[in-house]
C-alpha positions as CSV (number, residue, x, y, z in Angstrom):
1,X,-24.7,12.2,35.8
2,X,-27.2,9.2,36.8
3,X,-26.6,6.0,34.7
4,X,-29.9,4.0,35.3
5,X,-30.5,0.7,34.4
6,X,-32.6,0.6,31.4
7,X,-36.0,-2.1,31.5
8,X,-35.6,-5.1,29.1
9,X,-37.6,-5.0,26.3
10,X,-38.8,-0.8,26.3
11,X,-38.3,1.3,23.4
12,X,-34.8,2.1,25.0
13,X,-33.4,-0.6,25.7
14,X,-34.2,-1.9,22.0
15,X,-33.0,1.7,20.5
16,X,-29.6,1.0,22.7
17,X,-29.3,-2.5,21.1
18,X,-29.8,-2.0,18.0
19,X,-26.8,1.1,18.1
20,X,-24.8,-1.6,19.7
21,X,-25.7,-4.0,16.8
22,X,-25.3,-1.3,13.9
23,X,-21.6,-0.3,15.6
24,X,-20.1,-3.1,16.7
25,X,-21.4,-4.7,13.0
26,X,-19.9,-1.7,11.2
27,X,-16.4,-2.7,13.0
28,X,-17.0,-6.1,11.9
29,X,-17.8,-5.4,8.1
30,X,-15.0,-2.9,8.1
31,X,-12.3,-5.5,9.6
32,X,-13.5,-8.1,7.2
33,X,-12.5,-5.8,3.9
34,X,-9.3,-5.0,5.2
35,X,-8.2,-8.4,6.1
36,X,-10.9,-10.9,5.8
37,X,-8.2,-13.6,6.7
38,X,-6.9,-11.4,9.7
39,X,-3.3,-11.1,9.4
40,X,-3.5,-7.2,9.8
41,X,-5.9,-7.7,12.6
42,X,-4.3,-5.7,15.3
43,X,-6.2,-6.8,18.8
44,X,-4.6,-9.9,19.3
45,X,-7.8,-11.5,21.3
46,X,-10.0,-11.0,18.6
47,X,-7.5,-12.5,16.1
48,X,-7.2,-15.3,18.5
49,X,-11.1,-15.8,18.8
50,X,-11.8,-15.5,14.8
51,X,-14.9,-14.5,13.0
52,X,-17.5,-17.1,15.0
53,X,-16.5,-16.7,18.1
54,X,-15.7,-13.2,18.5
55,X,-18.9,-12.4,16.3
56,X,-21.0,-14.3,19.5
57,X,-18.9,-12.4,22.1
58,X,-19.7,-9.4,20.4
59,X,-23.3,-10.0,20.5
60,X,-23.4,-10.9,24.1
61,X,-22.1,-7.5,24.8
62,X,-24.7,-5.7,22.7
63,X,-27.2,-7.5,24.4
64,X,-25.9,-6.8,28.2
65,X,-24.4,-3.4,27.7
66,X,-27.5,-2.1,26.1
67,X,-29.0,-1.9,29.6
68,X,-27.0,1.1,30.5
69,X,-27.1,4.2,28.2
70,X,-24.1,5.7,28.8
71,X,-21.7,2.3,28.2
72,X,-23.5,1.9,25.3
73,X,-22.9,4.8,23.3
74,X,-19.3,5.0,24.4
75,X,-19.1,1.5,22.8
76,X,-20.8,2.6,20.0
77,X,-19.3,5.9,19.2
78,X,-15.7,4.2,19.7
79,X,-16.7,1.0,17.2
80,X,-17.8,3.6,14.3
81,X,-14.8,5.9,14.4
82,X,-12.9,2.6,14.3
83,X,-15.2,1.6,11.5
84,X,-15.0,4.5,9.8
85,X,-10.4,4.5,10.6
86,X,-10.7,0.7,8.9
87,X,-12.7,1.5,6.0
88,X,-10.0,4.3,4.9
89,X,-7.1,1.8,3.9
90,X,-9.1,-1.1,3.3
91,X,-9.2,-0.4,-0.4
92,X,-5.7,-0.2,-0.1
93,X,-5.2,-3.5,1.6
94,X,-7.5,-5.4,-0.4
95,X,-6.1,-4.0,-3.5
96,X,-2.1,-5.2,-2.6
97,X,-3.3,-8.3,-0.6
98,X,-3.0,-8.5,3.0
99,X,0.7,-10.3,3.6
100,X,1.8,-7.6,0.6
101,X,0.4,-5.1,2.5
102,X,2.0,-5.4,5.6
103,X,5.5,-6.7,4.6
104,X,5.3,-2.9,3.0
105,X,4.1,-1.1,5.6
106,X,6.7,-2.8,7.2
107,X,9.5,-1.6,4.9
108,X,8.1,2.2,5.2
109,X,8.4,2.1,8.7
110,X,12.3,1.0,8.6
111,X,12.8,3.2,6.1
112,X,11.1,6.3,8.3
113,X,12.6,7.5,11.7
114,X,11.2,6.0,14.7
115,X,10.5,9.5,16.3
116,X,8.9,10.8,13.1
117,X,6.1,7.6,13.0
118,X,5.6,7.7,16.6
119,X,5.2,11.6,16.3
120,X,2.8,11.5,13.7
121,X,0.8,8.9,15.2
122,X,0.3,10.3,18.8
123,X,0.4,13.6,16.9
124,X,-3.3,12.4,15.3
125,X,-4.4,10.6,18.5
126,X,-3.5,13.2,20.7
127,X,-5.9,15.9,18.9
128,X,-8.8,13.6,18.9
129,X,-8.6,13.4,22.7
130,X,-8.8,16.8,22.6
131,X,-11.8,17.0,20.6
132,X,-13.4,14.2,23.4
133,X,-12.3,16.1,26.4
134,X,-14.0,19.2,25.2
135,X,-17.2,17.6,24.2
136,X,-17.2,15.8,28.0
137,X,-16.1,19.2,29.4
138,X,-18.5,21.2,28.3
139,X,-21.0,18.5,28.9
140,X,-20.4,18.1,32.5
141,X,-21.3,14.9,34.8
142,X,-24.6,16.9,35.7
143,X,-25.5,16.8,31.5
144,X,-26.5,15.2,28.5
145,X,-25.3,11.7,29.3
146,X,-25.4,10.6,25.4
147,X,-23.1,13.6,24.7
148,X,-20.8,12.9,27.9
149,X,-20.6,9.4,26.2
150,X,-19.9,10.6,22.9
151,X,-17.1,12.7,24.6
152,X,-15.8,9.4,26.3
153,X,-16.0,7.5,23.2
154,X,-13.7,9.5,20.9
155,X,-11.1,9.3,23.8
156,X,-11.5,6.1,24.1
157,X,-11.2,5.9,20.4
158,X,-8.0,7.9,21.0
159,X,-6.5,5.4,23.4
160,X,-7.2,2.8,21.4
161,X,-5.5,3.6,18.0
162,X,-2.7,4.5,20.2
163,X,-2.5,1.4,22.3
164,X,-3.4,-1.1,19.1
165,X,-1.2,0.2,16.8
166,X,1.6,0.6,18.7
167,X,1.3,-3.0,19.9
168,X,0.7,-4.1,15.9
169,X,3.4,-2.3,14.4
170,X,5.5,-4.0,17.7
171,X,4.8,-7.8,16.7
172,X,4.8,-7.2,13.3
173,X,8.1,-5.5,13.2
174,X,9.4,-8.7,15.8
175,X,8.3,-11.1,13.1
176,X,9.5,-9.1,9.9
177,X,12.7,-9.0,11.9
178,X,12.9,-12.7,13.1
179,X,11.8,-13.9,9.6
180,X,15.1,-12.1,7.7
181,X,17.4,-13.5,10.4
182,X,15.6,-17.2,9.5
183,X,16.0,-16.7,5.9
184,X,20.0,-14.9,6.2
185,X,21.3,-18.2,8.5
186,X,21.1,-20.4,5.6
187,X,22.9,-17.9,3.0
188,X,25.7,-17.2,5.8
189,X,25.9,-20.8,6.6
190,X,26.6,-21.2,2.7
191,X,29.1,-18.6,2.4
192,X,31.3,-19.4,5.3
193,X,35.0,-20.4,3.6
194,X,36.6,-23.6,4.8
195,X,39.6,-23.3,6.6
196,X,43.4,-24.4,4.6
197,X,44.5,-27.3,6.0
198,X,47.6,-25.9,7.3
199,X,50.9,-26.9,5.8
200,X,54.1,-27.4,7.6
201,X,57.2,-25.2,6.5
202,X,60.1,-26.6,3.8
203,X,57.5,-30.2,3.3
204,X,57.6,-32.0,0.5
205,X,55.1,-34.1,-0.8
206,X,57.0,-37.6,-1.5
207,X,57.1,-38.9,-4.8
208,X,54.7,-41.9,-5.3
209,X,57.1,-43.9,-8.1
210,X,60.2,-43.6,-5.5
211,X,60.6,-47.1,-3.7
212,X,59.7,-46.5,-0.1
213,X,62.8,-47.0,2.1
């Protein structure tokens, strides 16, 4: 498979850009209904770079990867299947409000066995490799580079979900779990008995209209 760089400015190198533009927007859109304030955000450097600045990073890379076809649809084929993974629950977190949402996806998970969600989940990540490997298998290096990079898109697609949410449901679990213990210190603080002064054996207490001796 030959990877060629494609001229700036011909019909292909606009065709690739404008995939590149239409994907990589399509994530954006889709992110922005879910949590338009990104608290369920789960890539940490694009909640750290915001809307502005990770919308011009983003465009950058449309403009430079569209020189090479095969990056480019692998970028594109793995933005849309996130897209499309994003625009599934966004109802769903628009509807209950973002810090709603998570503190109960939050309480599902603690209520669900740790082996049963991390089943499931590499469960549904682990069939759409397969679906990618046989697309690229069947390809071959020697074929269709667009369909060798849809093949390598879904896997990466794959390894993504896998590697984002596993790291999102980790920091989010962290702070639901640091935020209870702030919140219990003060109630345990309050509930903590004070200690009898302790009282020595056969004393008397001396009567206070006796005249002192």
């Amino acid at each position: 498979m030959t990877d060629d760089l494609v001229p700036f400015g011909s019909r292909a190198y606009a065709l690739l850009c404008l995939l590149l533009l239409f994907s990589r927007g399509m994530d954006f859109l889709s992110t922005w209904v879910a949590t338009p304030h990104m608290v369920l955000e789960g890539n940490p450097i694009a909640k750290k770079m915001g809307w502005r600045w990770g919308g011009l990073v983003n465009l950058a890379m449309c403009v430079g990867f569209a020189f090479w076809e095969t990056p480019a649809v692998v970028i594109s084929t793995t933005s849309l299947l996130v897209a499309s993974r994003n625009f599934q629950q966004a109802w769903l977190m628009r509807s209950m409000g973002e810090d709603h949402y998570r503190d109960w996806y939050i309480d599902r998970m603690l209520e669900s066995s740790l082996t049963l969600y991390l089943s499931c989940l590499f469960g549904q990540t682990a069939l759409v490799a397969v679906v990618g490997a046989g697309v690229m298998y069947f390809t071959g290096l020697d074929g269709n580079p667009v369909l060798f990079g849809i093949g390598l898109g879904i896997m990466a697609y794959a390894g993504a979900v896998t590697f984002f949410t596993l790291l999102g449901t980790w920091r989010l679990r962290r702070s639901f779990l640091h935020a209870a213990r702030r919140r219990a210190r003060p109630a345990e603080t309050a509930r903590i008995p004070v200690p009898p002064i302790p009282v020595p054996p056969f004393y008397s207490p001396p009567d206070p209209e006796s005249p002192a001796e």
